[in-house]
C-alpha positions in Angstrom: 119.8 121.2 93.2 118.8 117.8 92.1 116.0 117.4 89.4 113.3 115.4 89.5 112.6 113.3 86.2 109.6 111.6 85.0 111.2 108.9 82.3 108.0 107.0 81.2 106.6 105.0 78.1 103.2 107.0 76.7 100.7 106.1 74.0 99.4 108.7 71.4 96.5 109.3 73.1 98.2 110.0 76.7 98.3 106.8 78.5 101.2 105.3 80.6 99.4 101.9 81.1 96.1 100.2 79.8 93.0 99.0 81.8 94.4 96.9 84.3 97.5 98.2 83.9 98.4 97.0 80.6 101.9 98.0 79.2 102.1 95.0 76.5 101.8 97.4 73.5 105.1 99.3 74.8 108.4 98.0 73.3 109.7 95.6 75.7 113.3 94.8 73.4 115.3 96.6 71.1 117.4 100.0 71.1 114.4 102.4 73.1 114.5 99.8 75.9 118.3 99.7 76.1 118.3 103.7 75.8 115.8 103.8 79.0 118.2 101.5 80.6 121.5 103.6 80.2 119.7 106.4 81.4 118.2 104.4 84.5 122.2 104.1 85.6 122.4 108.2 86.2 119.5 108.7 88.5 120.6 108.8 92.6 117.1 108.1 93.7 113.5 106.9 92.5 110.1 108.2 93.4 106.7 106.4 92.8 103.3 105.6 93.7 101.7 102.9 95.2 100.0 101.2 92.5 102.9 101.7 90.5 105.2 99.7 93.2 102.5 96.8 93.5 102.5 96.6 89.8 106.3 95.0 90.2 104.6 91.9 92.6 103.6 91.1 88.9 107.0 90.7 87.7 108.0 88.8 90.6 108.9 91.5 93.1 108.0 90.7 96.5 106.8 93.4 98.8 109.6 95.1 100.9 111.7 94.6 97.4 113.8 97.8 95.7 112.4 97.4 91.8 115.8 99.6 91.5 118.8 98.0 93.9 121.1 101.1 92.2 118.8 103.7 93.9 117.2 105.0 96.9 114.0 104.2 96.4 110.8 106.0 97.8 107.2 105.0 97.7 104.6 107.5 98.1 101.5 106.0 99.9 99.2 106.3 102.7 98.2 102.6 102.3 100.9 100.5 101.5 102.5 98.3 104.5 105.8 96.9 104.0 107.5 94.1 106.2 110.3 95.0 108.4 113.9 95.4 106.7 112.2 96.6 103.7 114.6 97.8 100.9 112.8 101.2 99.9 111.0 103.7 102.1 107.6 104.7 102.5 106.7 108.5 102.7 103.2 108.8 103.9 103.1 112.2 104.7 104.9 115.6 104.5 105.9 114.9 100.8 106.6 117.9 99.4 109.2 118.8 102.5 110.6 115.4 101.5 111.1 115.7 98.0 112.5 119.4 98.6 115.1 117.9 100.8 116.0 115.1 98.6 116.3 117.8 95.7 118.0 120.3 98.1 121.0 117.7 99.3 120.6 114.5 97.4 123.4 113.4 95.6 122.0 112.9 92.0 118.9 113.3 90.0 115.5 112.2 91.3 113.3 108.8 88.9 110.0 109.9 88.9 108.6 106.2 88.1 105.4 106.6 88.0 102.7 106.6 88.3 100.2 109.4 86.6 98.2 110.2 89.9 101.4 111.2 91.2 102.9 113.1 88.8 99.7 115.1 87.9 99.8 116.2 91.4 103.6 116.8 91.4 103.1 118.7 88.4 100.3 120.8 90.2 103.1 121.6 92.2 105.8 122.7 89.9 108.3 119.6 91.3 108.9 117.9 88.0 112.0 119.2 85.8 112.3 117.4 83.3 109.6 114.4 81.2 111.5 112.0 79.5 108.9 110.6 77.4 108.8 107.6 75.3 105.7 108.1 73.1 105.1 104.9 71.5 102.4 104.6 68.2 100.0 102.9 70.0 96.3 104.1 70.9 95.0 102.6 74.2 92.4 103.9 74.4 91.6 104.4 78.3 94.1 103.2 81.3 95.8 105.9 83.7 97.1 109.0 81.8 100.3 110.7 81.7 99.6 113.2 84.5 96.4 111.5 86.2 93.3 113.9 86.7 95.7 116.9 86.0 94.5 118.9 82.7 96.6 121.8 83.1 98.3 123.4 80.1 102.1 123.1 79.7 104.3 124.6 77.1 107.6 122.8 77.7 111.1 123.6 76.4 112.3 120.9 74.1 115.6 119.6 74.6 116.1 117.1 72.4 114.3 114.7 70.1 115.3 111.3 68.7 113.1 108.3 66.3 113.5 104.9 66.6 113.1 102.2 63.7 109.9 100.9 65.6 108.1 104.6 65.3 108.5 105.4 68.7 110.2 109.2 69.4 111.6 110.1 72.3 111.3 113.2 73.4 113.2 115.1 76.8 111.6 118.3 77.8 112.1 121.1 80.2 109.3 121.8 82.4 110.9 124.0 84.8 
């Protein structure tokens, strides 16, 4: 069974983005970024949200664009409309038999990318393994939290911890 990892950059007070979907207080260079980037090379597939694939047209990807050519990539929206020969896949509904399938016979672990909406409701559903977070000491005061709306209590197992010059700690914890 493949796992499904959420791998994302948090603020001290819980955020994964700013208003408007800031990230510019999140280290961008040095040793965390190239860490994030190694790990990016073992994961099969990639999972994400809507807003969280628009956010790339920022960055200069165009609609129909994999953010991730090394992966399979999936975008989970109801909304979104892709042109034809688009390079990831939408999956609009019947997610959970979706991401059970890709977890049941996929060929390597599962990028949860983002965004916090849907990982608070994957979390509501006991589908995220492991949270790969990169808590940065920054405090952004409002923006789109780790796990969206979702408050519910966790008590992780903690698999391993490591700091960075620039204060940030990463942390990899168990979930399920």
């Amino acid at each position: 069974m493949q796992p499904v990892i959420y791998d994302v950059a948090v603020s001290a007070d819980g955020f994964i983005c700013g208003p408007l979907q800031d990230v510019s207080l999140f280290p961008h260079t040095g040793p965390v970024v190239e860490d994030y980037q190694t790990r990016l090379l073992g994961y099969k597939y990639c999972i994400m949200g809507r807003r969280t694939y628009e956010f790339g047209y920022g960055f200069g990807l165009k609609p129909g664009d994999n953010p991730y050519p090394a992966m399979t990539t999936f975008v989970i929206s109801s909304s979104l409309t892709l042109p034809r020969g688009a390079n990831v896949e939408i999956i609009c509904d019947h997610v959970l038999p979706h991401l059970t399938a890709l977890k049941n016979s996929g060929d390597g672990p599962i990028y949860l990318c983002g965004g916090g909406d849907l990982a608070g409701w994957l979390l509501a559903r006991d589908k995220i393994d492991v949270l790969r977070l990169k808590r940065a000491p920054v405090f952004l005061g409002s923006g789109t939290r780790l796990f969206g709306k979702n408050t519910q209590s966790l008590t992780p197992e903690i698999i391993s911890t490591k700091q960075y010059d620039a204060g940030v700690i990463f942390q990899e914890l168990r979930l399920n």
